[in-house]
N, C-alpha and C positions, 0 to 999 in steps of 0.2 A: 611419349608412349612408353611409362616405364615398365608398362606389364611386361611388354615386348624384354626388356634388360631382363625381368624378373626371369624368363624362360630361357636364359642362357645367351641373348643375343648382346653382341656388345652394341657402344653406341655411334660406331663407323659404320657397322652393319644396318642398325637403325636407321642411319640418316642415307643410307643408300638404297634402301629400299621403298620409304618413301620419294627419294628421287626418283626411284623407275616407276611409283603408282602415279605420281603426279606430272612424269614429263615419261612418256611410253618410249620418243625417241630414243633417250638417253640407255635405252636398252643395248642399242649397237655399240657404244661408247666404251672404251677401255675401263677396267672397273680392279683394284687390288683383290687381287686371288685368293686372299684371308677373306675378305667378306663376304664375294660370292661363295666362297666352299660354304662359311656358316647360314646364308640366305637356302641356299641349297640343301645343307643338311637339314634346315626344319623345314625343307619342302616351299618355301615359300618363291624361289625362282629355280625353275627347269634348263635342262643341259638340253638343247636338241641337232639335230642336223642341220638346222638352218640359225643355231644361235641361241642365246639366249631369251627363254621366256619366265614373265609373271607369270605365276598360277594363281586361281584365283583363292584370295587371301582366305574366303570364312571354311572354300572345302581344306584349305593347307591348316587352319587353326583348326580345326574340328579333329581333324583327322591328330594335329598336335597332341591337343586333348585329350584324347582318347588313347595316346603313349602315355601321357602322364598319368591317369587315374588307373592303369595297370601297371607301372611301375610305383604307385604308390599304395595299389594291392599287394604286391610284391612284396614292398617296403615291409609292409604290415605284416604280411604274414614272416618274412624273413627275422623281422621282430620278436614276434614269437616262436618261431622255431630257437632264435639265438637265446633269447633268453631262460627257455627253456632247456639249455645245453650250459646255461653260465648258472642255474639254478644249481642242473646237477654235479659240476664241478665243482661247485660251493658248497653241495652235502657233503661230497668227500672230503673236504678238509676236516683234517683234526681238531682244528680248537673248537669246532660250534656244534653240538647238537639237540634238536629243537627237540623236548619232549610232550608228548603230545596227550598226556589225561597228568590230571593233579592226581591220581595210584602215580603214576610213571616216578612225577617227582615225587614225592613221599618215600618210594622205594630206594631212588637215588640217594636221600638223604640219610636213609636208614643205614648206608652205606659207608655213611662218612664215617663212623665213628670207628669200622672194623678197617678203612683203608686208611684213614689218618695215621702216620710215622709220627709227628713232633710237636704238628699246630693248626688248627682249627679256629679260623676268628670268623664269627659271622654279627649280622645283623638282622636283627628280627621283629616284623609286625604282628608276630604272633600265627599261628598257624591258618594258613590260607582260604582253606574251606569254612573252619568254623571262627576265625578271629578267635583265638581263644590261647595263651602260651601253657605247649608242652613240652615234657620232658622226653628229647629225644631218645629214642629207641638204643641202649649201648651204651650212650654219654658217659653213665657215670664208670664201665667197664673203661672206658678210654681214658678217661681220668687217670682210673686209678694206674693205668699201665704207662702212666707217666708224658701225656699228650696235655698240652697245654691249650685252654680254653680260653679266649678273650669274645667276651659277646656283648653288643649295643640290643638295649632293649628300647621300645617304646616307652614315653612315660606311663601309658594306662597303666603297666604293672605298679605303678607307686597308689592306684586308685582301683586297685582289684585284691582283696585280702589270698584268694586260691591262687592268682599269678605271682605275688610276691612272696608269698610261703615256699614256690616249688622254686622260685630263682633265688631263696636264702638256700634250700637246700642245695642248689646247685653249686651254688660259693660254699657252704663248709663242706663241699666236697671236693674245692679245688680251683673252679670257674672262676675267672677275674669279667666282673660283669662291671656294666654303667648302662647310663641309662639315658636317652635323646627323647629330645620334646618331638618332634616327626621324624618317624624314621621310614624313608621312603620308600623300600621293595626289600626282601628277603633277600640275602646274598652271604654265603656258607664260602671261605676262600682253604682248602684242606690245602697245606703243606707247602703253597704257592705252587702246585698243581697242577690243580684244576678249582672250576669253582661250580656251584652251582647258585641260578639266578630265577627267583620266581616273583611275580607281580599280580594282583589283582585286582580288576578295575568291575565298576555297576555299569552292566547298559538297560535298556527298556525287556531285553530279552532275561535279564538276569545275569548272576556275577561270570563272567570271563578268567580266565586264569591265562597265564604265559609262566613258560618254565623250561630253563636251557640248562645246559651243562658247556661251561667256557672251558676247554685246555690250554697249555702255553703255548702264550700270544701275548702281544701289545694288549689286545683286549682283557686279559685276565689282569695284566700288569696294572692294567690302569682300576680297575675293579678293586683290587688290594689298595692302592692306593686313594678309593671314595675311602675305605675301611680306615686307613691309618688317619685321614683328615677330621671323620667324623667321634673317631676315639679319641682324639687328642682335646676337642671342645667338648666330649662328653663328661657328664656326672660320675663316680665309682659308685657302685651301691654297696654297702655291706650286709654283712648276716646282721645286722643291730638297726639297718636301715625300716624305720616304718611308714606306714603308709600317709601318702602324700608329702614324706621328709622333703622334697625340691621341689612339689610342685606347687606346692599351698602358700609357700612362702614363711618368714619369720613372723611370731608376734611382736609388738609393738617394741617390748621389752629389749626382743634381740635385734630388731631392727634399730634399734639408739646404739645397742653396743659394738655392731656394725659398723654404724655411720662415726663414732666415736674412735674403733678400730682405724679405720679409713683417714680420719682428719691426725693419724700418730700420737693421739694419747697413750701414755702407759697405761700399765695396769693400775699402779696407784693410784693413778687420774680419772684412772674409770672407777675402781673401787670405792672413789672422794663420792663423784659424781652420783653413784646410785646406791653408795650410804651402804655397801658391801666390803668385805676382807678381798684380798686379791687374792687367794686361793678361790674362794666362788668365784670371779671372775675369769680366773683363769679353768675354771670346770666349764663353765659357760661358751668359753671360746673351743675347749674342744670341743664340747658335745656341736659346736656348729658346723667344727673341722669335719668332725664327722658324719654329719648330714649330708656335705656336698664333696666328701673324698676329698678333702685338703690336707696335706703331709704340712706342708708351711702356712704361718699367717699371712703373708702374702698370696699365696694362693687360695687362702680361703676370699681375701679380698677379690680376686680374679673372677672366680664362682660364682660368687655373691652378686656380683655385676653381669655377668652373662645371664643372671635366672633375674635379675631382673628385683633383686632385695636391696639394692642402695642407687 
């Protein structure tokens, strides 16, 4: 009988309760005063003047029942009432607040560049409503007043001539850019701050938007640091970067001088090899440095292998 346990009843109580249904005697019988108190609290054996009685079990279980299905209206509604009091404790905190229209965020954003002190690194899918990368609103005023810009682009900017034009411009203005093969949700981290986080997902209703503003917290902490992991494996682009520099990949030609690089041929060895002077060779290997922002030949090797050219 373990529904019986499931209702609170232990299983001394159990086994003495069907001793009284099955042997009625056994009612006068001396019985431990823990199990008839619990027989007794769910109504199931009666206190009277003449002793103890069984009640009968389906009215004492019904009547059970019907405790349980309004304490677990109760439950339900206590539920909601709680959670609706842990909601609004939860608006009040400082570090999260939800903004509730893409104007909201837009404005927010418009924001950062007049309340940015020193640093500004975000990460961009490009602007939320239209997909499309803009030049935010200030940017280049905050530049110029000496706030430093570190920003991951999407790669479509390397496959869009009007997004790459305005994010050269943004670098010979100052901006230290690169550029990620997917870059997941928009996230703007000003000064270690605050940040602000937007995302946009397609349902059958049409596109959805979410967009918060994080202050210091663990949560912003860790936010800055998606930022520092994903800039460390990212591309640099330059103002000399064109279109589809990383993502189109090497032709044939620099894909030898690559895999050439890579197995530690010198330059002589390469210059033998493809019947060139080592200064062209060595023109070669920058102009590759500089497709994929490599300071050292070794890191261009690194590059090269992330994007998937040797």
């Amino acid at each position: 009988m373990e529904p019986l346990q499931a209702l609170g009843l232990s299983a001394a109580a159990e086994v003495l309760l069907l001793d009284l249904l099955l042997n009625p005697e056994a009612i006068q019988q001396a019985h431990p005063d823990e199990c008839l108190d619990e027989l007794i609290g769910l109504g199931l054996v009666e206190r009277t003047d003449d002793g103890l009685v069984v009640r009968p079990p389906r009215l004492a279980m019904d009547a059970l029942a019907e405790r349980h299905t309004k304490q677990a209206a109760l439950a339900h509604e206590s539920a909601d009432f709680l959670t609706e009091l842990w909601k609004s404790a939860a608006g009040r905190q400082d570090y999260l607040e939800i903004l509730p229209t893409y104007a909201a965020a837009q404005a927010v954003l418009n924001s950062v560049q007049s309340d940015a002190h020193s640093q500004v690194r975000a990460m961009t899918m490009g602007n939320l409503a239209a997909r499309e990368i803009r030049i935010v609103e200030g940017m280049f005023d905050a530049l110029e007043r000496g706030v430093r810009y570190e920003v991951i682009y999407g790669a479509h900017v390397l496959q869009d001539a009007n997004a790459l034009h305005m994010v050269r411009s943004c670098i010979e203005a100052g901006e230290h850019a690169r550029v990620f093969p997917r870059v997941p949700l928009n996230i703007t981290v000003v000064d270690d701050r605050w940040a602000l986080v937007g995302a946009r997902s397609e349902v059958e209703r049409g596109p959805e938007f979410v967009a918060m503003v994080v202050h210091d917290s663990p949560l912003l902490a860790g936010l800055a640091r998606v930022f520092d992991a994903l800039w460390r494996i990212s591309v640099p682009i330059t103002s000399a970067t064109d279109l589809n520099d990383v993502t189109a990949g090497p032709d044939l030609e620099s894909k030898r001088l690559l895999t050439y690089l890579s197995a530690g041929l010198t330059d002589e060895s390469i210059a033998r090899e493809f019947g060139v002077s080592e200064r062209t060779v060595a023109r070669r290997i920058g102009r590759l440095q500089e497709a994929l922002g490599a300071q050292t030949r070794f890191q261009l090797g690194v590059q090269a292998s992330r994007q998937g050219w040797l």
